[in-house]
C-alpha positions in Angstrom: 22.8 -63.5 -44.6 24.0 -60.1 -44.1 21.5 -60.6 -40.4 20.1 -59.0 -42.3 21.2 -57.1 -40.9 21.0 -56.2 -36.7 17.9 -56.0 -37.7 15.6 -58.3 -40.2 11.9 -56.8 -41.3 9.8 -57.2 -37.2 7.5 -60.5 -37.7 4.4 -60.8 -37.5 2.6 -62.7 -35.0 2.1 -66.0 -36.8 5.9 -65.7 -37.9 6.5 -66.1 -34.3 4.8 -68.4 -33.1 6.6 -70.8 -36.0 9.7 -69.4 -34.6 8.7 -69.7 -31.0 11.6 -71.9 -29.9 14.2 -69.9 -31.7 16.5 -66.7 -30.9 19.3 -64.9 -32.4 22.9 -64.6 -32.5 25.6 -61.9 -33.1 29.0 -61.6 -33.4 31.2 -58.3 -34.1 34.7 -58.5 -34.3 37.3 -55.8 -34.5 39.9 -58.5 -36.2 39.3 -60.2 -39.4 36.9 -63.4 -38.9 36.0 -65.5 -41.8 32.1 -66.4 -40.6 29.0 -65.7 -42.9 25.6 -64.1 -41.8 22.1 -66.5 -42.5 18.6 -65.9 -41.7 18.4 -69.8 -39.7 21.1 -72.4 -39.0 20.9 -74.9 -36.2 23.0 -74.3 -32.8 25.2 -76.8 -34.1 26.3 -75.3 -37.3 26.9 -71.9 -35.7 29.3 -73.8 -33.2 30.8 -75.5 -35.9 30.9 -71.9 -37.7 32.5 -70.3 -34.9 34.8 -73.7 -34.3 36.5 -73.1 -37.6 36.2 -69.2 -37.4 37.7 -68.5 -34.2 40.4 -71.9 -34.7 43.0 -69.0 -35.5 42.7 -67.1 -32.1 42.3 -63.4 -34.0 41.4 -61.6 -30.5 42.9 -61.1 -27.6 39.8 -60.7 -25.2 36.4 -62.6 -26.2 33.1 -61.4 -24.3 30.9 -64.1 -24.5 27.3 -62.7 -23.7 24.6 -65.0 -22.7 21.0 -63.4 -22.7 17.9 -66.1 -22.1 14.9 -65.6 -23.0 15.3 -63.2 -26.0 13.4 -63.5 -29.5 14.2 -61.8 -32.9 11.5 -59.5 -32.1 13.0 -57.9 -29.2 16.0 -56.2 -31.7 13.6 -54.8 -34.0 13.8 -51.3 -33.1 17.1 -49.0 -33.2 16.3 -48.7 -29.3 16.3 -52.6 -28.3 20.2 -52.4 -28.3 21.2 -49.4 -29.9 25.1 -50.1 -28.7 25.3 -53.5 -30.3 23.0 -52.4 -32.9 25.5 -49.6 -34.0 28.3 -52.5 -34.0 26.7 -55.2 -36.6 25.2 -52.2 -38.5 28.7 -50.7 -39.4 28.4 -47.4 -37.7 31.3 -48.9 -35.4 34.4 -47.9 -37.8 36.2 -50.4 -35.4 34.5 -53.5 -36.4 36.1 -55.4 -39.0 34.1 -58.4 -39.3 30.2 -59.3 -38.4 28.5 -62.8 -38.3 23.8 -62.6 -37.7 21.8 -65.1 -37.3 18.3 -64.5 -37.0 16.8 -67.9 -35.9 19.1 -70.5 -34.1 17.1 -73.3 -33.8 18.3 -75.2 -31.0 20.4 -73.4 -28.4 24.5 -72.6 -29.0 25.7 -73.4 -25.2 28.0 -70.7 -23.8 30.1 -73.0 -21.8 30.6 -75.2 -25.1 31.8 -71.8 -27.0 33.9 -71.0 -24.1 35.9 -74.4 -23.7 36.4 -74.1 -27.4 38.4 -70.4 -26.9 39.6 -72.3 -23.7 41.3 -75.2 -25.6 42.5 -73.8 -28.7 43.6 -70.1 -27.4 44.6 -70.8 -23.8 42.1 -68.3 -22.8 41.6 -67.1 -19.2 38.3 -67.1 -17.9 36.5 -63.5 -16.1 32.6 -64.0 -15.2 30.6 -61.4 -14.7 27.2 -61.6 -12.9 25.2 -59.2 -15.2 22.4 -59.1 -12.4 24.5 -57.2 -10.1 25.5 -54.0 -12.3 29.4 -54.3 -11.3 32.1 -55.4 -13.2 36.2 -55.0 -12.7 37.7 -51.9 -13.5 40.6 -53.6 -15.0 40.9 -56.9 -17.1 44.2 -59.0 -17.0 46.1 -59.9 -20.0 44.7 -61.8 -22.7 43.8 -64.1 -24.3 40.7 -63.6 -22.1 37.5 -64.8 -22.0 34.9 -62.3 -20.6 32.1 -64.2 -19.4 28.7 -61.9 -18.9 25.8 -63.6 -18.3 22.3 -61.7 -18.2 18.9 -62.3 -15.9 16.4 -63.9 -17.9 14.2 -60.9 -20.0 10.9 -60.7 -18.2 7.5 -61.0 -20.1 6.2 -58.2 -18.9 6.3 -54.0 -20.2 9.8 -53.7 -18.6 11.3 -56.2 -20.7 12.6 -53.5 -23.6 13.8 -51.7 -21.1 15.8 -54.3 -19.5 17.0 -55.4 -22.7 18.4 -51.7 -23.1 20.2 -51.4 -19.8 22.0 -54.5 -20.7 23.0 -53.5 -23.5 24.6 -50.2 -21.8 25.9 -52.5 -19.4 27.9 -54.6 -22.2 29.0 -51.4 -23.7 30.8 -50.0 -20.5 32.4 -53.5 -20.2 33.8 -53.3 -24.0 35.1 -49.9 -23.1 37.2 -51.0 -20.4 38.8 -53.7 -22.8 42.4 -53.1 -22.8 43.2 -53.6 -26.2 41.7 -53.0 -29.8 41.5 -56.8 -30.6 38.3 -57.7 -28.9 35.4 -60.4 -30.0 31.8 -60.3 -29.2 29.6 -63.0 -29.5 26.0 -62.7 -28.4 24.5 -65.6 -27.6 20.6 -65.8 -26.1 18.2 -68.9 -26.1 14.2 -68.8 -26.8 12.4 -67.0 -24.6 8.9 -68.6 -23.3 5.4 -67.9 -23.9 2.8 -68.0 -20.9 1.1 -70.6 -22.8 3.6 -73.0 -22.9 3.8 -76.3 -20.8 7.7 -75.1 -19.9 8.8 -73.6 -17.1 8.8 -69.7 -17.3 11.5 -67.7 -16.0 10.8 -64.3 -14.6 12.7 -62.0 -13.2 11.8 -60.2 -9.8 11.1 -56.5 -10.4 12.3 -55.6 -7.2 15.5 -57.3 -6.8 16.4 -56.3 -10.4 15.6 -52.8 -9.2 18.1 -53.2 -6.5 20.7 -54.0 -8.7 20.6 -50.9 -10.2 21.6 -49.1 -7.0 24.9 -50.8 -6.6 28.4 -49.4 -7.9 28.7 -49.1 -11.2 24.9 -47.9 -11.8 24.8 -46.0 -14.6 21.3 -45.0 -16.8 21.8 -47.4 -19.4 18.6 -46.7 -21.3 19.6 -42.9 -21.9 21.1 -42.4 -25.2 24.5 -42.8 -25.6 25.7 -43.5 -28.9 24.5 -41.2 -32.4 22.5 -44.7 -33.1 20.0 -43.7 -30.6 19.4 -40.1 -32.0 17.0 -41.3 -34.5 13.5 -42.3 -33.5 12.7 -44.5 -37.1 12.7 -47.8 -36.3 14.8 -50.6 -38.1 13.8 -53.9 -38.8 16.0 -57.2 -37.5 16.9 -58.0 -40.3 18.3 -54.7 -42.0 21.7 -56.0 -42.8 20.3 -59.1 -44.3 20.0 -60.0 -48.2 17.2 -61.6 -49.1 18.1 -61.8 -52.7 20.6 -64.6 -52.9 23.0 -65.1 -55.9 20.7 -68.2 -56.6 16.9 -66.8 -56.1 18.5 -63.4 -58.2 19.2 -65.9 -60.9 16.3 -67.7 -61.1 14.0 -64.0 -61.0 16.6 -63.2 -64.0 16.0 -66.4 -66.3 12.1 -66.2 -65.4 12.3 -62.8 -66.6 13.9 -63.7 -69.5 11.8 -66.6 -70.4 8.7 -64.5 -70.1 10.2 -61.6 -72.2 10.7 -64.0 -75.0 7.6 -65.9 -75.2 5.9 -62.2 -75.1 7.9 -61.6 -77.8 6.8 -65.2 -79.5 3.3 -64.2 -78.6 2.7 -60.8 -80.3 5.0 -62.0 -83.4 2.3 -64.8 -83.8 -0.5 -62.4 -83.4 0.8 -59.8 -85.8 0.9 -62.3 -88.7 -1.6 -61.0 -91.4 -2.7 -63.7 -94.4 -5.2 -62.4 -96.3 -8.3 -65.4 -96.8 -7.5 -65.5 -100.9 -4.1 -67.8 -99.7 -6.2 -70.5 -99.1 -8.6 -70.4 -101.9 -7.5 -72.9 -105.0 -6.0 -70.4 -107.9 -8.5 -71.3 -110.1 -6.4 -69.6 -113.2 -3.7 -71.8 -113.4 -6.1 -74.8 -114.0 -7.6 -73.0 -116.9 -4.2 -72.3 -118.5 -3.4 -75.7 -118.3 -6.6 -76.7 -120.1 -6.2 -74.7 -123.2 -2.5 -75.7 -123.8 
């Protein structure tokens, strides 16, 4: 469902606890992929999607992004990843083809998504520790798989800002991409909630601000595309169509059906028969006497 863009409308808090133990996935190609958006499939029909979209190898390099811990609510705003944001909302003239889906229930495994680019396009593997805030400064021939894995997003007020830096981070790596036939497909996994029973994942403040001291560091937050020059926020689902062909169809025929028994209705009620219709006609009785 057109994801309804990068963005579908921010829920509300009882929308997310229903959809507590689901997270989001993007994918933005600059070749032609044949894979439709929807507001919620399972983990398994988005690898069975991707199975039979990515069968005919269009790329040369794939970057395969795992971020834990995120929730549909942390892409609500133009500033949660204003780089990816600008790919899946079509203000990247170089992406061709877009796949959203705002609730995965169930997780899409990274390595199950690589070893299916690994068996059907002989793709080479690079990993990148997204922790650490390096990457190479030059990618080998494809078909490539470039494999970035993220910390885990904190639960605490630095969370939209990691989220941001990562998303700078992802966008220096496309950069360096040495050719114009590149796939991205974002992958992330529930986040948790302190009042869960499961274990929570945190990351450490400190280290993570550490990591932004190494080679490589760059301000990731600062604005760097035209998507971040607007301050309006955009809902999740903004690329999404919440009017299918088959709920349009139904609105139409409902409308129709109510149109016409209005018109029934006030046909009925403008019918005018005056009381003398049903008295007897007492003159043609009397007529009949005197013949």
């Amino acid at each position: 469902m057109h994801f309804s863009r990068f963005g579908l409308v921010a829920l509300g808090a009882a929308a997310v606890n229903a959809f507590r133990d689901t997270s989001p996935f993007f994918l933005a190609s600059t070749s032609e992929v044949l894979a439709n958006s929807a507001y919620i499939q399972t983990g398994a029909s988005v690898l069975e999607t991707l199975d039979s979209a990515l069968s005919s190898c269009p790329s040369d390099y794939y970057v395969v992004v795992y971020q834990p811990g995120a929730h549909a609510t942390d892409f609500s705003t133009r500033k949660s990843a204003p780089r990816l944001g600008a790919k899946m909302l079509g203000k990247d003239s170089s992406i061709r083809s877009k796949m959203s889906v705002n609730e995965v229930a169930g997780l899409v495994e990274p390595k199950e998504v690589k070893k299916l680019l690994e068996t059907k396009c002989k793709a080479q593997t690079t990993t990148i520790d997204g922790s650490t805030g390096s990457y190479p400064s030059v990618f080998e021939e494809g078909p490539r798989i470039i494999d970035i894995e993220f910390p885990m997003l904190s639960l605490n007020s630095h969370r939209a800002q990691q989220l941001s830096e990562f998303d700078g981070f992802l966008s220096d790596v496309v950069e360096r991409i040495p050719s114009s036939k590149y796939t991205i497909l974002y992958i992330t996994s529930p986040r948790e909630f302190p009042e869960s029973d499961s274990v929570i994942y945190e990351t450490s403040e400190g280290s993570y601000q550490d990591s932004l001291h190494m080679e490589m560091k760059r301000d990731y937050s600062a604005s760097g595309s035209s998507s971040t020059s607007s301050n309006k926020s955009t809902s999740l689902f903004e690329e999404y169509q919440y009017f299918t062909p088959g709920i349009f169809m139904g609105l139409m025929a409902t409308f129709l059906f109510l149109v016409i028994l209005y018109i029934g209705i006030s046909a009925l009620s403008s019918l005018q028969i005056p009381y003398a219709a049903f008295e007897k006609d007492e003159s043609a009785t009397v007529l009949k006497k005197q013949q």
